[in-house]
Phi, psi and omega in degrees: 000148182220129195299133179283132204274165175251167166234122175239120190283127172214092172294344147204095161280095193188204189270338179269043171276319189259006163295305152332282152343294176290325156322296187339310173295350171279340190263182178277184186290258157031297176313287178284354202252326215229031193269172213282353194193114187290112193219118159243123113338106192247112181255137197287336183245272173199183199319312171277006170273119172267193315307358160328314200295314177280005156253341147288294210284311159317299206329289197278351154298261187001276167317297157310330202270007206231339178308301206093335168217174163288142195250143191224092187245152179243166168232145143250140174260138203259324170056048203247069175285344169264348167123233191204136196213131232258340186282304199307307161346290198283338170303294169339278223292354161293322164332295164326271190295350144295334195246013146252348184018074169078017165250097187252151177268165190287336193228132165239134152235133162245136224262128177054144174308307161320314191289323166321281196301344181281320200278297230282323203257316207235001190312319165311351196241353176240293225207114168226014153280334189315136162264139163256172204204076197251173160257081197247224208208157175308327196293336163322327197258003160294323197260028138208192202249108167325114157322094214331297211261049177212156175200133176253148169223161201185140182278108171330335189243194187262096202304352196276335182284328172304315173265004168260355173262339182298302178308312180308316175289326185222103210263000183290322205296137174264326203223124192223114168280115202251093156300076161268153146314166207269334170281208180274339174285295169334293188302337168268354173281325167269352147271321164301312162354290205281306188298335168289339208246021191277322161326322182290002196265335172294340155254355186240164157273094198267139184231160177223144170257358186332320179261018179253117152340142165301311195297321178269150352309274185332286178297328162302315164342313194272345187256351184268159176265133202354313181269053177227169184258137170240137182240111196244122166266196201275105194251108164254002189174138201281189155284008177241014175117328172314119228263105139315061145290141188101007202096348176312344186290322174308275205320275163009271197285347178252055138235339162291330180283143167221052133225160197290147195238139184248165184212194185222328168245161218293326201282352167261022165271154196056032115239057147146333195240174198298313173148202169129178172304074204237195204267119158308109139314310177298330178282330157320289177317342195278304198288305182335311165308311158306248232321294174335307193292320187287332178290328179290307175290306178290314192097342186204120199277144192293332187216115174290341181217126163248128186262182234168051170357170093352034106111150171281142197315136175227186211191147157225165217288315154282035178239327163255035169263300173315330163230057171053085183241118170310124142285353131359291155279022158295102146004125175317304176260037183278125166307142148241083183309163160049054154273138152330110178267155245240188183287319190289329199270327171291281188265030168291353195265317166308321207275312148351286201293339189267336188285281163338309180288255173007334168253346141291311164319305174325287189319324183293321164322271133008297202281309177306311167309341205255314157340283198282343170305327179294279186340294170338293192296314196287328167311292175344296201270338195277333197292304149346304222265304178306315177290316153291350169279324172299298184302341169290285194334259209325308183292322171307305197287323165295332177278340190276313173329310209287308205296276178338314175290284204283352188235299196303313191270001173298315195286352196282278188328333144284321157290293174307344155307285177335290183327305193306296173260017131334293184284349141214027169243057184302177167064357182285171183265001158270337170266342169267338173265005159307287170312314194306302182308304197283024186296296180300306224272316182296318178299317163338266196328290202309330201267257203343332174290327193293307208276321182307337198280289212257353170256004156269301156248122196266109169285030150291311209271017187259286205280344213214330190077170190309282169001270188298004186241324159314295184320324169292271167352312168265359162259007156309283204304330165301308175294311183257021205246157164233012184268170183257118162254128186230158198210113158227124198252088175306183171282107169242106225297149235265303187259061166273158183295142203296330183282343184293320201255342199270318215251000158291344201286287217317304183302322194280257241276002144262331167286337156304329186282317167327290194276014077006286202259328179248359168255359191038076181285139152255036158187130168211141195241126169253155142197150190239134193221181181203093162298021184091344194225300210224168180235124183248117174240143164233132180234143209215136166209170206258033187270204218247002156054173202209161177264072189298003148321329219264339195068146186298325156328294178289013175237021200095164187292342194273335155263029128348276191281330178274312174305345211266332185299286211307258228310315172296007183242007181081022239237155167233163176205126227219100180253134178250135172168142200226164155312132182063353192216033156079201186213154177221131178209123188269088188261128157234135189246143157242193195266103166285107163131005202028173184264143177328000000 
């Protein structure tokens, strides 16, 4: 009788199986009856055979999450650990091709050589349009011709490199235990061993477990001397059948040993063995995945046979502090994984966070000291900005006294003298050039009034807008001025907010007063512009300029007083001017407070 292989429907084995799973009762019928893409698994033993098994469950992650659609994957297990036998064979593959009955899949992959080599033999008898996608061994590639719609992929390397990375590491060694399994795929793997390593016997001990029990594997393991090596190749089973699955053989053999144990592949570093040169399983899976996609999507693999390097030597560090291994003699581009991390490495995230608060702390320190000096210093200065504010109020309020007393109430007095004696020598001819006099001196006053008047508040720019009231301005200043002022005023809207339009006059009109009178300017240019959002005035003159670095403080209240108006509307103010090369100054306000 000969044992029947099993078939497993595997709609996703990866990390999104139970993500999958739980979906399911949800999608449509349609949908599951029909899906888009057919995947059979050809497993060379069974489900749990390493390492094939862990390079199918990457495979079918990989793919399903890299596809784009859904994947409808099967397994068959081959169960071919005694070899291949042409009735059993051929039994499998009526099997096969019975449990698609007219269901062909879009893709076959086989997993390990034997599973390789079974396809490669029985394809005709199942699928024989099918493109496949294996997984072999170096020895494939002298002993067949790739099918065009087929890509074999297969791993580079050497047993002679393997025991020359062992030797290297441990140049003592005498005695090297080579772990294949008891079965017929085993047992030629430990023979191609022998036949590779045969150069090797004049300096080594080569031991094989092929013929050995799980009980006898174990007391040799335990039993060896001091100057030997475990080199464990693929142990799925003892000499008496007895099946090691899951990976269970590592664990096995490094609860046993009391030597150091080397492998070939990359997925048992960091549980047991030392390290070295090794087979990717995950880049296997990567290429796997490729080739899967162009067959599936494309229809035609871009390339049929992918060779798959060896990994650059990697280690891993606590196995060669266990077994006192110089790194010294670690390969020039060798990786060392799973170090033991140091005192900084336990306690850098404390030693940070401490330094940080200790470094916060300075700054705050730092930050306050430097707060109240600035406090200090803006008392200081606010206090200074008062008393000048005060003694301007105070001076302002002695020149309007002055102008009043000495000039407006002289001249009023004299117009009521006049008026006196007007009411009592009418009709006279003295009296009449008397009337004749006080005509003007009443247009004065009234103008002296006016003007006082408009330099305490200018109602133009209330009654007439912003416009009519620069203009008016510069042609005041034009009158009584010996500089050439020219002024462009864009389209600025008529009905702007009275504070917007109040402290654009003010900025134009001490800086013009500026450059007139304390830069002794010949040529000064206004212009005003309004982009829909904010207002740019610039007033600009060729007079002996000043060392605008100093701030407006240090220059009096009037640019002062322009810096402080722009900043109440959210406002900036940019005065540029050196000694000699004039002055420029940029006020942009924008339109705040919306229009009346």
């Amino acid at each position: 009788m000969h044992s029947l292989p099993t078939v497993t429907k595997l709609p996703v084995l990866a990390s999104g199986a139970l993500l999958w799973l739980l979906a399911l009762p949800f999608a449509h019928s349609h949908e599951l009856q029909q899906p888009p893409y057919e995947v059979l698994i050809l497993n060379s033993f069974n489900q749990d055979t390493e390492p094939y098994a862990a390079a199918r469950e990457d495979f079918i992650g990989l793919l399903q999450a890299r596809s784009g659609s859904r994947i409808s994957f099967r397994q068959f297990d081959l169960q071919q650990r005694n070899g291949s036998e042409e009735e059993s064979d051929t039994l499998r593959a009526q099997l096969l091709k019975s449990l698609y009955a007219g269901e062909v899949p879009n893709l076959v992959v086989a997993i390990g050589p034997p599973a390789a080599g079974y396809w490669l033999q029985h394809r005709g008898q199942v699928f024989p349009d099918v493109s496949a996608l294996m997984v072999g061994s170096q020895a494939m590639l002298n002993e067949i011709e790739v099918p065009p719609q087929d890509v074999l992929i297969v791993n580079q390397w050497t047993f002679e490199e393997i025991i020359d990375n062992i030797l290297q590491l441990l140049p003592g060694t005498r005695h090297i235990m080579i772990l294949y399994g008891g079965s017929e795929n085993e047992r030629k793997l430990a023979a191609l061993s022998r036949q590779a390593l045969e150069p090797y016997s004049n300096r080594v001990d080569m031991q094989y477990a092929d013929g050995l029990s799980l009980a006898d594997l174990r007391s040799k393991l335990e039993s060896l001397p001091a100057d030997s090596a475990v080199l464990l190749g693929i142990y799925d089973s003892d000499a008496n059948g007895v099946i090691l699955g899951g990976g269970s053989s590592l664990a096995f053999v490094r609860g046993a040993s009391n030597a150091p144990i080397f492998g070939f592949f990359e997925e048992d570093l960091g549980h047991g063995i030392v390290g070295g040169p090794l087979i990717p399983l995950q880049r296997n899976s990567e290429e796997m995945v490729a080739a899967a996609l162009e067959i599936l999507l494309g229809g035609s693999p871009r390339t049929k046979l992918r060779i798959i390097p060896m990994t650059a030597p990697t280690y891993d560090f606590r196995e060669l502090q266990k077994w006192n291994i110089n790194p010294a003699r670690l390969p020039e581009n060798s990786i060392v994984r799973y170090r033991q991390p140091s005192t900084w490495d336990i306690y850098a995230p404390w030693i940070l966070l401490a330094m940080l608060v200790l470094l916060v702390q300075a700054v705050l320190i730092v930050g306050l000291l430097l707060q109240r000096r600035q406090r200090r210093l803006a008392e200081q200065a606010s206090l200074s900005l008062t008393r000048r504010l005060i003694t301007a109020h105070e001076d302002e309020q002695r020149r309007i006294a002055r102008e009043l007393h000495d000039d407006l109430s002289q001249r009023l007095a004299r117009l009521s003298i006049d008026a006196g004696y007007l009411a009592a020598n009418p009709g006279g001819k003295e009296a009449a050039e008397v009337a004749r006099d006080m005509q003007p001196r009443l247009v004065g006053i009234s103008k002296d009034v006016h003007d006082m008047s408009y330099l305490l508040h200018p109602t133009m720019v209330d009654d007439l807008g912003i416009s009519a009231a620069l203009n008016s301005e510069c042609e005041r200043m034009r009158r009584r001025s010996t500089a050439n002022i020219t002024e462009r005023i864009g389209d600025i809207p008529q009905n702007l907010p009275h504070e917007t339009a109040l402290a654009l006059f003010r900025i134009a009109q001490e800086a013009l007063h500026n450059a007139d009178r304390h830069a002794g300017a010949n040529n000064i240019e206004l212009s005003l512009d309004f982009d829909g959002t904010v207002f740019r005035l610039v007033v600009r003159d060729d007079g002996r300029g000043f060392d605008a670095s100093a701030g407006p403080h240090e220059h009096g209240l009037g640019l002062y007083s322009m810096q402080e108006r722009a900043a109440l509307l959210s406002g900036t103010l940019k005065i540029n001017s050196d000694p000699g090369t004039g002055t420029r100054v940029v006020a942009i306000i924008p339109l705040a407070g919306g229009r009346k």
